[in-house]
DOMARNU-757896 format. One line per 2 residues: number of its first residue (from 0); their letters; for each residue x, y, z of C-alpha. Coordinates in Angstrom, 2 decimals. Layout:
BEGIN
NUM	a	X Y Z  ...;
END
This chain:
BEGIN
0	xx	0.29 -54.85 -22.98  0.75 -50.84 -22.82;
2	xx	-2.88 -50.69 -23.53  -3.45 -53.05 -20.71;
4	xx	-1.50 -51.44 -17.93  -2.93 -47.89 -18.75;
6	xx	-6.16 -49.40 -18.27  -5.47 -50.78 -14.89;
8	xx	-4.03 -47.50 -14.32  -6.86 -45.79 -14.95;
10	xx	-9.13 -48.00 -12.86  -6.56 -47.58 -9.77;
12	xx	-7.13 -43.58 -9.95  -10.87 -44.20 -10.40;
14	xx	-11.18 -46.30 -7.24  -9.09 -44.55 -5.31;
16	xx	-11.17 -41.17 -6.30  -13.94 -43.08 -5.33;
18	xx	-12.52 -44.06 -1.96  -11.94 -40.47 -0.96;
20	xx	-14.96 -39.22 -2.03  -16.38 -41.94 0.87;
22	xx	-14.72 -40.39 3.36  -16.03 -36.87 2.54;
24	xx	-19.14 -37.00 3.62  -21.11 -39.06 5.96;
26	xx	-25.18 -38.42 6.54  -25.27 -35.72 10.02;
28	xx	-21.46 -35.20 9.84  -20.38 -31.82 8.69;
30	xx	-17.72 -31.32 6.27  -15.57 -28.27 4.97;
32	xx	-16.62 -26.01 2.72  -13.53 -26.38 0.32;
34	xx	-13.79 -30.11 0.41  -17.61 -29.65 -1.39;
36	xx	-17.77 -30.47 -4.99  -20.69 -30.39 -6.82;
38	xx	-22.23 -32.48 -10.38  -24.84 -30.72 -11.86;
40	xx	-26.72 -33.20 -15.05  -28.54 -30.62 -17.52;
42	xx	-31.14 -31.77 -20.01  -30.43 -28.78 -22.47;
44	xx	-27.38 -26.00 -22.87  -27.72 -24.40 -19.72;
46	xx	-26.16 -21.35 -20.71  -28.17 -20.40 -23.52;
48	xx	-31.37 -18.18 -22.03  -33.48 -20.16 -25.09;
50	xx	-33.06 -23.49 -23.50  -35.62 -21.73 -20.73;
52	xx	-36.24 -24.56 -18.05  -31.78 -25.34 -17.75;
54	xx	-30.97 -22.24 -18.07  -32.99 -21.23 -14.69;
56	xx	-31.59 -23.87 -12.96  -28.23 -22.60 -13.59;
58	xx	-29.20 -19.67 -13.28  -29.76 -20.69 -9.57;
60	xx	-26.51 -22.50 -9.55  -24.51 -19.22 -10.23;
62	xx	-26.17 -17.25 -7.29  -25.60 -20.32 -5.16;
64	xx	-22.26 -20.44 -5.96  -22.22 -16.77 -5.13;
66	xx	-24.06 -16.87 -2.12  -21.73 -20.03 -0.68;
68	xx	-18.94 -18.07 -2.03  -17.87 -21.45 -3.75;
70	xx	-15.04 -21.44 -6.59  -15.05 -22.29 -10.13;
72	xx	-13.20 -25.27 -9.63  -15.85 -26.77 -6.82;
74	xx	-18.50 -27.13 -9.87  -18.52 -29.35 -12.45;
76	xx	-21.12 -29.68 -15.12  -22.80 -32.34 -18.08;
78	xx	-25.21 -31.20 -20.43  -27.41 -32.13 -23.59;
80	xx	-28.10 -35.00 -21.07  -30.94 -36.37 -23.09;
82	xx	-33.49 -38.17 -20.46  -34.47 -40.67 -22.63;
84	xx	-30.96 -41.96 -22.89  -30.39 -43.85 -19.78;
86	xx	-27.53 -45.41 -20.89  -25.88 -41.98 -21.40;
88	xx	-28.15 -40.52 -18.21  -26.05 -43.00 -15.71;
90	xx	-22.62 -42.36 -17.41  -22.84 -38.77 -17.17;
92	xx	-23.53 -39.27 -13.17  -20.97 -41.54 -12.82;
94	xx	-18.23 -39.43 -14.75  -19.13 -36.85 -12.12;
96	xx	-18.53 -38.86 -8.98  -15.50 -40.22 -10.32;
98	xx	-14.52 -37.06 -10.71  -15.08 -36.02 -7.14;
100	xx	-18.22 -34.67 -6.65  -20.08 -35.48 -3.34;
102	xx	-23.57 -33.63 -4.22  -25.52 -34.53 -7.63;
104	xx	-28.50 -31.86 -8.84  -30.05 -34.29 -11.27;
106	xx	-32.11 -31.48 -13.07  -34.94 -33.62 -15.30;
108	xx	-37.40 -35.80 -14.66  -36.15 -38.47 -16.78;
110	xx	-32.90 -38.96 -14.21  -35.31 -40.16 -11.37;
112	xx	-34.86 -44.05 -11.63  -30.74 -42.81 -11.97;
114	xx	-30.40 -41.53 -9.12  -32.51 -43.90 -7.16;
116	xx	-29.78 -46.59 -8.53  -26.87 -44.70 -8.04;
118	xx	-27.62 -43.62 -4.39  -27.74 -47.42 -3.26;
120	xx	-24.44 -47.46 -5.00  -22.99 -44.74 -3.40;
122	xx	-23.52 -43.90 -0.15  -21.16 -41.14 0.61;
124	xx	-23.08 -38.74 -2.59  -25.85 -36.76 -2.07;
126	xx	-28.18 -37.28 -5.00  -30.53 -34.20 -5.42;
128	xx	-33.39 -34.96 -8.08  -35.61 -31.98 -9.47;
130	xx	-39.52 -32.73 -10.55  -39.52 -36.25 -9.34;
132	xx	-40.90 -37.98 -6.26  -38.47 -40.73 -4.81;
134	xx	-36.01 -40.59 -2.62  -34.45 -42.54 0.73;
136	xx	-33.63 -42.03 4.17  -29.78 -41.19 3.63;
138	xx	-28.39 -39.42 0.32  -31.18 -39.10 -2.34;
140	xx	-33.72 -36.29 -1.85  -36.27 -34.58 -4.67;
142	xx	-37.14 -30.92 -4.83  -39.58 -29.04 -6.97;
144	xx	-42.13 -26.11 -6.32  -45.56 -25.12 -6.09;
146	xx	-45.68 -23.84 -9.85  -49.26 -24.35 -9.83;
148	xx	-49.63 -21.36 -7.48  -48.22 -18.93 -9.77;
150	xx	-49.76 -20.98 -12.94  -52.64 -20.37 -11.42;
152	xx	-52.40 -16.30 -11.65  -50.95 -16.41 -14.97;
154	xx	-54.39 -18.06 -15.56  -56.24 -14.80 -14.31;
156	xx	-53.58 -12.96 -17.18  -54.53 -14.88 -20.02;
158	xx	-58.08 -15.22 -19.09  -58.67 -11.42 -18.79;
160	xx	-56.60 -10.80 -22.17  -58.15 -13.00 -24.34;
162	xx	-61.07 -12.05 -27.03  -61.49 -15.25 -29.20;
164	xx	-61.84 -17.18 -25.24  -59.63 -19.80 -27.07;
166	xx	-56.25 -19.85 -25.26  -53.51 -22.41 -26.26;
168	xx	-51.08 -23.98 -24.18  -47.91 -26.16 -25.71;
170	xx	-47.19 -29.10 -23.01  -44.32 -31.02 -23.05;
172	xx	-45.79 -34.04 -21.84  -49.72 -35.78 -22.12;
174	xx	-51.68 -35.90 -19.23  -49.91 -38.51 -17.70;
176	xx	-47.34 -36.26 -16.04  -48.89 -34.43 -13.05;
178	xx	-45.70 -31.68 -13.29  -47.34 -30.97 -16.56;
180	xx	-50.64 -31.36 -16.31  -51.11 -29.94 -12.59;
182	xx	-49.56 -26.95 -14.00  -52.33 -26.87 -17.30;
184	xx	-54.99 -27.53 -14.79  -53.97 -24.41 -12.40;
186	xx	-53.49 -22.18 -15.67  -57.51 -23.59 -16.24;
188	xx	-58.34 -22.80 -12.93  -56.91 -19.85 -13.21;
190	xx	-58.73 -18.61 -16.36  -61.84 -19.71 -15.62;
192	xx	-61.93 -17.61 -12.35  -62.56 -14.04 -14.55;
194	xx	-63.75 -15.73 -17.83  -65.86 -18.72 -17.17;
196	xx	-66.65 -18.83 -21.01  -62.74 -19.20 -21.96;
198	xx	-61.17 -22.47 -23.16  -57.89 -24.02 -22.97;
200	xx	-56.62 -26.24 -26.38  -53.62 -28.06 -25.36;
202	xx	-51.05 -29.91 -27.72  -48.08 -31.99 -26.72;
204	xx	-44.98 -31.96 -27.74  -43.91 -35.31 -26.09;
206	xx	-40.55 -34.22 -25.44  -39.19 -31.58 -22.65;
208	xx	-36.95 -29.69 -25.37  -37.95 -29.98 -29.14;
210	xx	-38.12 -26.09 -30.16  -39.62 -27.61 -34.16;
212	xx	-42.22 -29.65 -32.04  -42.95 -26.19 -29.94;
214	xx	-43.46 -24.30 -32.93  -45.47 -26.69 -34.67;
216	xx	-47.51 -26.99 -31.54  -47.94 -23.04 -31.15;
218	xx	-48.97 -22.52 -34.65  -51.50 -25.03 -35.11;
220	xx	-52.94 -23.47 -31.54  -52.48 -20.51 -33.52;
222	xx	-54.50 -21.21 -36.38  -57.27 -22.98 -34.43;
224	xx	-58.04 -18.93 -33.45  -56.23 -18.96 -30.10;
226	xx	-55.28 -15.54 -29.15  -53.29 -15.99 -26.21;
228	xx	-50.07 -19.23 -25.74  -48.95 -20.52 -22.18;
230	xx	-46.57 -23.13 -22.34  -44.91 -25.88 -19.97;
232	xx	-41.87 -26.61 -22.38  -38.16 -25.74 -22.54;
234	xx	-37.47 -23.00 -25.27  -39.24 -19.94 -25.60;
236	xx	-39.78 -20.57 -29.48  -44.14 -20.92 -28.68;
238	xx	-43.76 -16.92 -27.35  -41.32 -16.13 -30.57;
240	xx	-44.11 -17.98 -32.50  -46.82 -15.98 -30.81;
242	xx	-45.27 -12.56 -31.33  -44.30 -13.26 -35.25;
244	xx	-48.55 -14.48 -35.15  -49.55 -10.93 -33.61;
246	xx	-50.65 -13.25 -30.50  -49.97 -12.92 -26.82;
248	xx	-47.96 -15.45 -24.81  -47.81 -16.31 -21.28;
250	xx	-43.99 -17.69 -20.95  -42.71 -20.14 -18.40;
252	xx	-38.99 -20.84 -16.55  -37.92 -17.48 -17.05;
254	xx	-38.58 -14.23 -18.40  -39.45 -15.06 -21.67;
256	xx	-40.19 -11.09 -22.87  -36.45 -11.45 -23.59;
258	xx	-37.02 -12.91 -26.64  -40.58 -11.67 -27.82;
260	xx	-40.96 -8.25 -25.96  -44.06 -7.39 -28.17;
262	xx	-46.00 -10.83 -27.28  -45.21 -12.10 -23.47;
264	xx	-47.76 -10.52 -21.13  -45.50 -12.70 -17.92;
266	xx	-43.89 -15.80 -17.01  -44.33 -18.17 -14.69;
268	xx	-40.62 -18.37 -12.97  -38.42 -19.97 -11.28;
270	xx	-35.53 -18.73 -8.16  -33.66 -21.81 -7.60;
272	xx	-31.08 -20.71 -6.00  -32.89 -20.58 -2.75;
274	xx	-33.38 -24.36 -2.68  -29.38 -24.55 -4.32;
276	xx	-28.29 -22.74 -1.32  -29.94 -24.57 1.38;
278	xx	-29.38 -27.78 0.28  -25.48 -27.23 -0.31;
280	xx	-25.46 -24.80 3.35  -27.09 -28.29 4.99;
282	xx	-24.13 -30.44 3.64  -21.82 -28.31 5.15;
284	xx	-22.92 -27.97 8.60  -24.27 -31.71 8.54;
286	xx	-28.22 -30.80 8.70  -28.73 -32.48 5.61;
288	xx	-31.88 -34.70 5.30  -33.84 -36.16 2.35;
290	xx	-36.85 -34.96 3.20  -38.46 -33.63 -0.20;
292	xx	-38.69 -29.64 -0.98  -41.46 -28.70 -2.44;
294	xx	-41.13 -24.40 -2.06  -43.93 -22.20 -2.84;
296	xx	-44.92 -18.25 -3.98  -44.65 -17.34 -0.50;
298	xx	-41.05 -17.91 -0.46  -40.39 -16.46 -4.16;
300	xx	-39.15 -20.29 -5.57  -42.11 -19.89 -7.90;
302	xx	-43.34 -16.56 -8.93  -44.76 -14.51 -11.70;
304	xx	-43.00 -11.76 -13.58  -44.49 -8.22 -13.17;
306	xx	-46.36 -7.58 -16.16  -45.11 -6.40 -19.18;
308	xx	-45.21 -2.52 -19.41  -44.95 -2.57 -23.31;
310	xx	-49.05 -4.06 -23.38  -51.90 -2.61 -22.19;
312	xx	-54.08 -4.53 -19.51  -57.17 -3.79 -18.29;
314	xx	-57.25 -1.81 -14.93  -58.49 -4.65 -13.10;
316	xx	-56.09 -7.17 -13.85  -53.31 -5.67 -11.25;
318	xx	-55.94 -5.67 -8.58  -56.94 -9.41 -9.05;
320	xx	-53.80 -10.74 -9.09  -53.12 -9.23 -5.76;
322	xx	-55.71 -10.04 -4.09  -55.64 -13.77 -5.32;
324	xx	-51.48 -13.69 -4.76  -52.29 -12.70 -0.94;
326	xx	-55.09 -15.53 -0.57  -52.97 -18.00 -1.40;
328	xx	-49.43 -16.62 0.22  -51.86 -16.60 3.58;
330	xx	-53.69 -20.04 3.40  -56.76 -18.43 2.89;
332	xx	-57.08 -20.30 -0.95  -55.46 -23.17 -2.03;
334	xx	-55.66 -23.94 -6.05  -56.94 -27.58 -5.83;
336	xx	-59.33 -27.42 -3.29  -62.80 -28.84 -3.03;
338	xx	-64.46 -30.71 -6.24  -62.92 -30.66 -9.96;
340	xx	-64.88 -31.48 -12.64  -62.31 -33.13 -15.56;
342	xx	-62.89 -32.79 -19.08  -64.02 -36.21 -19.08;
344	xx	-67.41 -36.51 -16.94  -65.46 -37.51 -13.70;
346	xx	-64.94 -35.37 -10.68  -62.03 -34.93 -7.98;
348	xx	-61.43 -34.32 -4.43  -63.56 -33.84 -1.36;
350	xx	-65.55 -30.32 -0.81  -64.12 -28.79 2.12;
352	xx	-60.67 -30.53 1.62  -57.26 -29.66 -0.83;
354	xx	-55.60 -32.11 -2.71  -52.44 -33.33 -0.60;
356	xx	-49.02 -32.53 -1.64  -48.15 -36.04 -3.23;
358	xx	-51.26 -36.09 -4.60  -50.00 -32.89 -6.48;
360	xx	-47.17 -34.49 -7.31  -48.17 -37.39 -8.88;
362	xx	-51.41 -37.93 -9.14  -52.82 -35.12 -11.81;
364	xx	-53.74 -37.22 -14.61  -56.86 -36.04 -15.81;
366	xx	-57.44 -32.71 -17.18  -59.47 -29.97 -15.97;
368	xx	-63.21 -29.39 -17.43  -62.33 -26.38 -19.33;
370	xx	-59.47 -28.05 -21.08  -59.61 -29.49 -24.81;
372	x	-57.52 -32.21 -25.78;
END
């Protein structure tokens, strides 16, 4: 019987949580900045600079917080949210709206389907989903960036570095993701602009964090005589890997020279605290829409680390990657444009034309011609 009433008990404070959290926002209305509280779902530990692609996005958290001048208290976290776990995926979002919060960054890929669910449900939250590409007309949104742009000139890095023209590159995921393999296929592009001769061997990890499969992945790329590693996974174990090899690495998320100074010649980055910012600014003054972000190098979401004054690069590698960073920040080049050859025979798009945004997206699933599976 005790056990009984503490459970309705329970229940009463959860509804009645949930009831006020209706009333706190309403799509167009503003609302107060004190009575914003905000769920963020990480994959990884998000405070551990390792964990790479969480730890940027809260990274970009803290400066929003900052920037909003929001307090502790107005920010509540889950983590070692594994994707694949949708059982524990939609508990961990729920737990957060019961306990208040009226805006959800739903940081993986994995949380898509979620959030989708969980908007219907709730109407008064404001579901924010990174890498994905659904969302409504009310309360769910997706953002993610033009990483292909500054793939793309980490491309040039690697292409211009490399002697064996045999560069690896750990993915998380096969060539069915287009997050993952747009990325590859930029990096390609990218290389093959100054070495036409160069090669890109790719291995998946199947998994967005698996630092054993990473390694693995790195030192078999390693042994197959690749002298340079790019990545599109979570830890920075591939650029520990290529230092300990005597290898160069091109790291991704963040700046991964943190943790193998004598390997990383860049990394491709992230700033999200300029999406963060906006979104959470548009809640309060009640400009909010669902619209999908999709931020660029032009506006620093995406960007490329200077490169690494502990290595030695040739003296035209500064000068290409300006020039090729100001053709695309003006509209003068745009990565996918005109025909593709894949790796497989086929080819893609229209001369003349780019590849469209949702095409970007979500519809890379072939790899380019200089790739080797």
């Amino acid at each position: 019987m005790k056990n009984s009433i503490l459970i309705i008990v329970a229940i009463i404070l959860s509804l009645s949580l949930l009831s006020c959290k209706k009333e706190s926002w309403k799509p167009g209305i503003p609302i107060s900045k004190e009575n914003i509280k905000i769920g963020v779902v990480h994959i990884t530990d998000p405070f551990s600079e390792n964990s790479g692609y969480s730890y940027a996005h809260q990274k970009g958290i803290y400066e929003m917080k900052k920037n909003l001048s929001l307090a502790d208290s107005q920010i509540i976290y889950k983590v070692h949210i594994d994707d694949a776990d949708l059982i524990s995926v939609e508990n961990a979002h729920r737990e957060l709206i019961v306990h208040g919060a009226n805006i959800i960054f739903s940081t993986s890929w994995g949380y898509m389907d979620i959030c989708e669910k969980l908007a219907k449900e709730f109407p008064s939250v404001v579901f924010a989903h990174a890498t994905g590409n659904k969302y409504n007309k009310t309360n769910f949104t997706n953002y993610f960036g033009r990483v292909y742009q500054a793939r793309y000139l980490s491309g040039i890095v690697a292409g211009l570095k490399t002697k064996t023209n045999k560069i690896g590159f750990v993915a998380a995921q096969g060539n069915e993701n287009s997050e993952v393999t747009g990325g590859l296929n930029a990096f390609a592009l990218g290389v093959e602009k100054v070495n036409p001769e160069a090669r890109i061997y790719v291995k998946v990890t199947h998994s967005w964090f698996d630092p054993m499969g990473e390694a693995f992945a790195a030192r078999t790329l390693i042994a197959e005589g690749c002298d340079v590693i790019a990545q599109h996974s979570d830890t920075s174990t591939p650029m520990i890997e290529a230092e300990r090899a005597g290898v160069w690495g091109i790291g991704y998320n963040t700046d991964m020279s943190v943790d193998a100074a004598g390997a990383v010649l860049t990394s491709v980055i992230w700033h999200w605290n300029a999406y963060y910012t906006a979104l959470v600014q548009s809640v309060i003054d009640g400009s909010f829409t669902t619209t999908p972000w999709f931020g660029s190098l032009k506006d620093r979401v995406v960007d490329l680390v200077p490169l690494n004054k502990k290595i030695p690069f040739s003296d035209e590698t500064s000068r290409i990657l300006e020039e090729e960073r100001q053709l695309i920040e003006s509209g003068a080049y745009d990565v996918f444009s005109g025909v593709m050859k894949t790796n497989k025979g086929k080819s893609v798009g229209i001369e003349g034309k780019k590849l469209t945004d949702d095409e970007i997206r979500s519809g890379i699933n072939w790899y380019y011609h200089t790739v080797v599976e």
